[in-house]
Structures are given as C-alpha cells and as structure tokens.
N, C-alpha and C positions, 0 to 999 in steps of 0.2 A: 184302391181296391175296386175291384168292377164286380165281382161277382160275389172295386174297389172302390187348386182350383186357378196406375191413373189414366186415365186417357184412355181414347179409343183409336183403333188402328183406322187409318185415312186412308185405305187402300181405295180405289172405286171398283168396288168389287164390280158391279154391274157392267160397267163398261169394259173389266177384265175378263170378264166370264163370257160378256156376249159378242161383243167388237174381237176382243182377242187379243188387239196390238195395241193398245192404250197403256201407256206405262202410269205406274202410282207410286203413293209412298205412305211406309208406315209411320206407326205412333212417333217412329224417335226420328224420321225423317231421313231413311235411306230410302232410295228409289228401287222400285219393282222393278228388276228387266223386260224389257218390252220384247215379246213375241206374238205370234201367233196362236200361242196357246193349248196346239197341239200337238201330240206327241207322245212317248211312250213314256210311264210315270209309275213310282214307285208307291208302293201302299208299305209302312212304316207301323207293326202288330206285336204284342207282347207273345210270346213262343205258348202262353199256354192258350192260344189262342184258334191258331192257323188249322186245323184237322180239317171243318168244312167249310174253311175258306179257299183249299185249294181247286175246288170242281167249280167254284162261283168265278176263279179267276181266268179257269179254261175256259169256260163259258164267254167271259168277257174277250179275250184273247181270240177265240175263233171268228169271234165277230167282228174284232179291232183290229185286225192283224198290224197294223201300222203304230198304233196307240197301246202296244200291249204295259201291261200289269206287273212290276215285279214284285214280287212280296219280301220286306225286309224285317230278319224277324229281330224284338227287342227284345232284353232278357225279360225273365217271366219276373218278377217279383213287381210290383206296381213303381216303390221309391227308387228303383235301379231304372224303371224304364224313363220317368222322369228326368232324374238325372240325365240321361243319357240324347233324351229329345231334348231336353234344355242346352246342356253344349252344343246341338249342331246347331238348334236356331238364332241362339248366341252369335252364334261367330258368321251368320247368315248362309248357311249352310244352301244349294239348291237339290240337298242328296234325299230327303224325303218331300213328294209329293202331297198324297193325303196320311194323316196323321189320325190314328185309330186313338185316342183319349180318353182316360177314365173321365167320367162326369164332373171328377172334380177340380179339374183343371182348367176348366171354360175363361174362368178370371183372368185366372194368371196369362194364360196363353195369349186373350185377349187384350189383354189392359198392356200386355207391351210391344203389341205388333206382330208378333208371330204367327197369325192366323188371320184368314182376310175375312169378310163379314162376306154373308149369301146370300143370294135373291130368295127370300120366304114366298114368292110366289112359283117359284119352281118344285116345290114340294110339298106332297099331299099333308101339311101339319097338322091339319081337322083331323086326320084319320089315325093320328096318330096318337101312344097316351101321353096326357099334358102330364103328367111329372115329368117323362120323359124330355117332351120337348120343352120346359123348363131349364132345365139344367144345359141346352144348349145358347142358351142366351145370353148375351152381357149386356146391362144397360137399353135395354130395350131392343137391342138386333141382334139375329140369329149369325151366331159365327161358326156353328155346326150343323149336323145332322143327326142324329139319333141313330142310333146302330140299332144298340139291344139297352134292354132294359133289367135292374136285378131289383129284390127285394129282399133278406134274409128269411126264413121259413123255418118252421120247426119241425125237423126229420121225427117220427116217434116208431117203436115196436108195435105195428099193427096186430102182431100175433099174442106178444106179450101181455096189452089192454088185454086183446080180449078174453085170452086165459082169466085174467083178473077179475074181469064184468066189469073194465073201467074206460073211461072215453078217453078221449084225447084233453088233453088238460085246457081250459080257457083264461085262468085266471094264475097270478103268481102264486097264492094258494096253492089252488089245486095240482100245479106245475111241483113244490116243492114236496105234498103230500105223496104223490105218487113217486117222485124220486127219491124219497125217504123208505118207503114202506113196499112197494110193487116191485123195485129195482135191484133190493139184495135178496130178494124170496129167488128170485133166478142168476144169482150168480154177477148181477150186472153192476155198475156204477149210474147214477143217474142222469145226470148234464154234461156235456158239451159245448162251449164256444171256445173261440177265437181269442184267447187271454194271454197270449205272449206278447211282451209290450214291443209292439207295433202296431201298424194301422186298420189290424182286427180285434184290436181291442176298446181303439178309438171308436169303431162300429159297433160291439157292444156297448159299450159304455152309452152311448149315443143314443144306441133303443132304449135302454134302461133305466136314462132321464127324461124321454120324450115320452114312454110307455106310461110313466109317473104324471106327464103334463108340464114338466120340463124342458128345459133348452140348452146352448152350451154359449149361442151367440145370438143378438136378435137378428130378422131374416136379410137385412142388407150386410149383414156381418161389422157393425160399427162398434157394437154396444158388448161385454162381456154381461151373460146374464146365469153364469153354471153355479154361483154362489146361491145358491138359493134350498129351499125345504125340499122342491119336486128333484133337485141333481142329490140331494143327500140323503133319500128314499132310494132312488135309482143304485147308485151306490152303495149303498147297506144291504139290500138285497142280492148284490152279486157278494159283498162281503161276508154276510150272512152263510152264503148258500159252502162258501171255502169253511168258514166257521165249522160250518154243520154235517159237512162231508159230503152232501148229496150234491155236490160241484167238485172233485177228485183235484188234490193240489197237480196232480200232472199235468192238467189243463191248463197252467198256466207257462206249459211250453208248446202248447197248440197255436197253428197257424191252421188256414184253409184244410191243406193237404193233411195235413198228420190226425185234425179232429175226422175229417172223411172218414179217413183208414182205422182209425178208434173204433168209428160207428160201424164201419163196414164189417170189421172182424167180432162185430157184436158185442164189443167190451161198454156201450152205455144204451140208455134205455132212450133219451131222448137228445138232441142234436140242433144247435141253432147254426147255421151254414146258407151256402146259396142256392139256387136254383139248377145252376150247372151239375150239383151234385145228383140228384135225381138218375142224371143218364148214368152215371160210375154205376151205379146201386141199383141200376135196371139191368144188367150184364150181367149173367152168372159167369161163374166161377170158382175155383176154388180157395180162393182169399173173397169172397164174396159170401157171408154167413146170413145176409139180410137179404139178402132174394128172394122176391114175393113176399115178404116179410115186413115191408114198412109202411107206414102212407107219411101223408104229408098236411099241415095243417098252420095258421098265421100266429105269429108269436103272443102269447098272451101278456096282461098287463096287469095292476095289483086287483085289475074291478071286473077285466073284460079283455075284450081284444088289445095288444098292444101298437106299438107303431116301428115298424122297419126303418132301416138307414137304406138310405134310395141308394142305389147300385149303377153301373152300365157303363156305357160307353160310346162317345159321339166321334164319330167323323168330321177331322176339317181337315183345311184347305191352307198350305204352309205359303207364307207372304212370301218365299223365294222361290215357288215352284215356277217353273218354265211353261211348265206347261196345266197353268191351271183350268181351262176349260175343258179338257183331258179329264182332267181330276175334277169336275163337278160333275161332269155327265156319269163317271164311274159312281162315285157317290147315290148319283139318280139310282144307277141298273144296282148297289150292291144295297140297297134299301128300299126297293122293289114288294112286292107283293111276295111273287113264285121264289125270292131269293129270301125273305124273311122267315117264311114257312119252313124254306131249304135249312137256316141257319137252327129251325127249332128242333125239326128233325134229326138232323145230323149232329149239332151240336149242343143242344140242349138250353140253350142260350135265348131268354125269353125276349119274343119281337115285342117291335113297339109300334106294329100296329092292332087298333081295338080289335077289330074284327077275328082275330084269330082265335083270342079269349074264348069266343061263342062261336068256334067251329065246330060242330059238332064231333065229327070225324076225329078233330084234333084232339078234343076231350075225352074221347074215348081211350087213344093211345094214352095221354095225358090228364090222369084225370084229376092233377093236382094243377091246371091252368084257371079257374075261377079263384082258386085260393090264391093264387100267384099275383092274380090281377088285383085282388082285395088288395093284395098289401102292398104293389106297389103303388095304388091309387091312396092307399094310404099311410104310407112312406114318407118320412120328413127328409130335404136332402143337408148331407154334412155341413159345418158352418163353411158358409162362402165366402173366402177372404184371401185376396191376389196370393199369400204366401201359403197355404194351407200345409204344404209339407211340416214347417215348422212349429204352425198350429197343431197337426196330430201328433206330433212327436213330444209337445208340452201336453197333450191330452193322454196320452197311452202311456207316458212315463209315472206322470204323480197318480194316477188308477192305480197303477200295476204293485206301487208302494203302498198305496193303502190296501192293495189285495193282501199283499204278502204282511200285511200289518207290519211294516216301516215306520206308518203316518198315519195316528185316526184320520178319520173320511172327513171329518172338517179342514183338520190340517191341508191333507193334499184340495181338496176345493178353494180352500183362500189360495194355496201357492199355484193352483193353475189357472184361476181369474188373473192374478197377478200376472204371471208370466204370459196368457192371450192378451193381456189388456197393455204389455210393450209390445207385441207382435204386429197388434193393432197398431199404433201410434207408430212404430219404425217404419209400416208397411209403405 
C-alpha cells in the first residue's frame, strides 16, 4: 500500500552508475551485464499511478531523445504488483529498468539482489523528509530514492461540525462521541476505514496499536512484540466501534477506493484514508456530495494525536537493468524539485521534499499540507521484515476475525505473535 518490504547485493553500484562499463554481481552471485549504461529504460508503475506521470516522462524524453522513458504499467492492487516485479527479477529479468516500490519492500528487494545500492551523495537527502528517506534504506545504505511520501489522515464533514458547534475530533473519545451522536442527527453513518482483510487493514490495525503506544514487531523487525496491553487497547477499540455501530459492519468490505466513494457520496461523517484522496473530493461533480464540504485533520489517539502507518513510495534501480546510469540520472530529474511540486499538483501525491510543506502558495491551494506533514513526521513505518507480504496477510486475517467476533481479541493476538514469530524464524 502506498497511499501502501540476508545479505546485501554486491553490485558496485558506484562504479556502475559512474564509469558505466564495470560489470558486478549480486547478493546470490550472478554477474551484472557489463555496458555502457546508456540507453533507453523502462520505468515499471502501479496503473493507479501514471495520470501525472505522463507530462514528467515527455519532459524527460524531449530532452533524452536517445535515452527515452517507457512507462510500463503494473496492475493497480499493491499484492498483485509485487507478485508480478518478483517473477520478472526472479528469473533476472532486464525488462524493468527503475522500479517505482511501495516503501515496504526496501528489505526484500534488497536483501536478495534485486536492486543495486546508490550513491547517497548524488541526492539532495537533507532536503528531503527522513521518514521518508528511511524507508529507503537497508542496512545502513540507500538502495532507493524517495518518490512520494503518504500518511493516512482523517477526512471529516466540515460543514456537518460546524452545523453542530463541534471541532474536529482529537482524541478516540471524542472521535467515537461524535460519531455516535452528530452522525445520525443528519442521516450519516459515522467512520470509515480500510477493514477488508487485506493490507488496509494491516494499516489500520497498525495505527491503532501504535496510537495506543504499541507495536506489532520491534524496529529491526526480529522480535514479535503485538502480544501485549497497548495492541489489545488498539484492538478493542476498532472492535468496539463494529460493537457499537458507529463503525457500519459494511466497512468491513472496504478497500481504498470503495471507503473514498462511501465518503464521497456523503454516506459517513468521518473517513481514515490517504492523502491522494483529497484531489478525488476537490473535483466537483455529480457523484461528488462533499465538495467544499470537508477539511482534513491527523488521526486521533485514546489521549491526543495519534500515529499514522508511513505510506509511499521509492525509486530503484533493477540489478539487471542495461542501462543503469540512464536510470539514475532519470531518478535525479523525476525527484527534482519543479517535478515534486508537479507530482503534488497534478497528482495529489505528497513530495518528499521539506520545503514544499511551508510553501506558502502551495498551502494556500492545500491547506491540508502542515497536517500532512505532521503525521508523516510522525508516522511509524509497517513492520520491516525481508517477507512482509506474508507478514500482512498473518496481520489482516486474525484482526479481521476478531472484527467479525470469530476470535476474542486475545485469541487472534496470541495466534498472530505465533504465526509472525514462524515468519520470522523461516524468513
């Protein structure tokens, strides 16, 4: 999800990147084809992606003409695009160039060769925000680039509040208060996430034990630590909220797109979603009922502000590309300054660099970019651990049972320590 992770690869990236014709070799010990490095290279993007990606690739293209850009798109779902980059780097594939990656796949991709490590001095990383360039790291070196950055946020009825004389909620309190009480005086249902067991529910789940002061895994990803008081608070309170109705059992067939469309057609009052959402619901329209109608504001917690599952998506550089000096210098130009900006405008898709945050101009259009920044500055990122797929799928399955009361919330908490804690040890 972007908006969704032994050994390190031995490529010499440096002397690929800069010399050009230096052949290497990965973690498992195939050799790099040795070229020159230049060339015309494919950029490898999930489908719900590409809208304003295509004017950044013309841009590139007019200027490259030699070295042009194709854009290949991957299915839109995150666990389908995975799948789909893992077979071709498997089999050593040289059909994707750079490889657009959710954040959470730095591990895996790294730890078995698939991605070459990058010169950290070719790129502005100070300017950039460090959660961000965190999550492109393995092991102490940068094997990406930071694209964009997400945070989840809490969509509310701007207009709704203020009929009511009420604020935006800060605390889980006041969150369930007002979606108890303000939300069927007008017709509405009150909350919204991401609770169809998949890996938006791993994302909820995630805020709502970290919100608590909880974890799911300690931060090197070694240790199962979700067994505990602050994941079975976290848990009880989404359980709770199905309990008590002001969380609508429909929502537990909600992904991204369908809670959107929920929100958008005015059916709930408040909305935990991404940042991308924002531009859908700045559009009018006629399936569009929250126009001028909403604001946006950081998800709360049981005391205070809560804490976001970090989002986004880095850029690298595939250990069988031909031409990877091609594909670094693209990397430079599509994380640029005037193309970051491009990307927020057009696509709604928050940069990662600081500066934008406190553009004035941009806050004007966006005046939901300080909030943005809040939480992904203060955003935990998913557990980090070479197989994560299978890690969220032991995570969203035993939640999604205790949502639908399958399994008290203790039960599924011991059966999913269990189950990360062999995921752990096979990894």
């Amino acid at each position: 999800m972007r908006r969704a992770m032994p050994g390190i690869a031995v490529v010499a990236a440096g002397l690929l990147l800069t010399a050009g014709c230096t052949s290497g070799s990965t973690a498992s010990g195939e050799p790099v084809p040795a070229t020159n490095g230049i060339g015309p290279i494919t950029l490898a993007v999930g489908k719900d992606n590409p809208g304003w990606l295509q004017g950044v690739i013309t841009g590139w293209n007019k200027q490259n003409p030699r070295q042009k850009v194709t854009l290949l798109l991957l299915p839109e779902a995150s666990n389908d695009q995975l799948a789909q980059l893992v077979a071709n780097l498997q089999a050593k594939s040289d059909e994707y160039d750079v490889i657009d990656m959710d954040v959470i796949w730095t591990a895996e991709f790294a730890s078995n060769g698939w991605i070459i490590p990058l010169p950290e001095s070719q790129f502005p990383l100070g300017d950039f925000l460090k959660p961000a360039v965190d999550t492109a790291m393995y092991q102490g070196r940068l094997y990406a680039v930071p694209d964009y950055s997400n945070a989840d946020v809490l969509y509310y009825r701007k207009d709704i509040l203020a009929k009511a004389g009420k604020q935006p909620p800060k605390t889980w309190g006041q969150l369930q208060h007002l979606a108890e009480t303000v939300a069927p005086e007008y017709g509405m249902d009150g909350y919204a996430g991401t609770f169809a067991p998949y890996e938006g529910l791993t994302v909820n789940f995630a805020e709502a034990v970290q919100s608590a002061g909880g974890s799911i895994l300690s931060p090197e990803g070694t240790k199962v630590t979700v067994d505990s008081a602050q994941a079975l608070q976290g848990l009880e309170f989404l359980l709770n909220g199905f309990q008590q109705g002001w969380i609508p059992k429909v929502t537990l067939t909600y992904e991204e797109e369908s809670a959107q469309h929920a929100f958008e057609a005015g059916k709930f009052l408040f909305l935990d979603n991404w940042p991308d959402v924002y531009g859908a619901l700045s559009v009018p329209g006629p399936d569009n009922q929250v126009y001028g109608k909403f604001g946006v504001a950081a998800l709360p917690g049981p005391d205070g502000t809560g804490s976001s599952s970090l989002g986004g998506a880095n850029l690298a550089i595939s250990a069988y590309s031909q031409h990877q000096r091609t594909a670094l210098n693209f990397i430079k130009y599509m994380t640029d300054l005037a193309n970051e900006k491009q990307m927020l405008e057009q696509g709604s898709f928050p940069p990662v660099w600081k500066q934008l945050y406190t553009n004035k101009s941009l806050i004007r259009n966006y005046p939901y970019l300080p909030v943005l920044e809040q939480a992904i500055n203060s955003a935990q990122p998913r557990p980090a651990i070479t197989n994560y797929d299978q890690a969220s799928l032991a995570i969203s399955s035993t939640v999604y049972e205790a949502l639908t009361q399958q399994k008290k919330p203790q039960q599924a908490l011991a059966e999913m320590a269990g189950q990360l804690t062999q995921i752990i040890r096979d990894g």
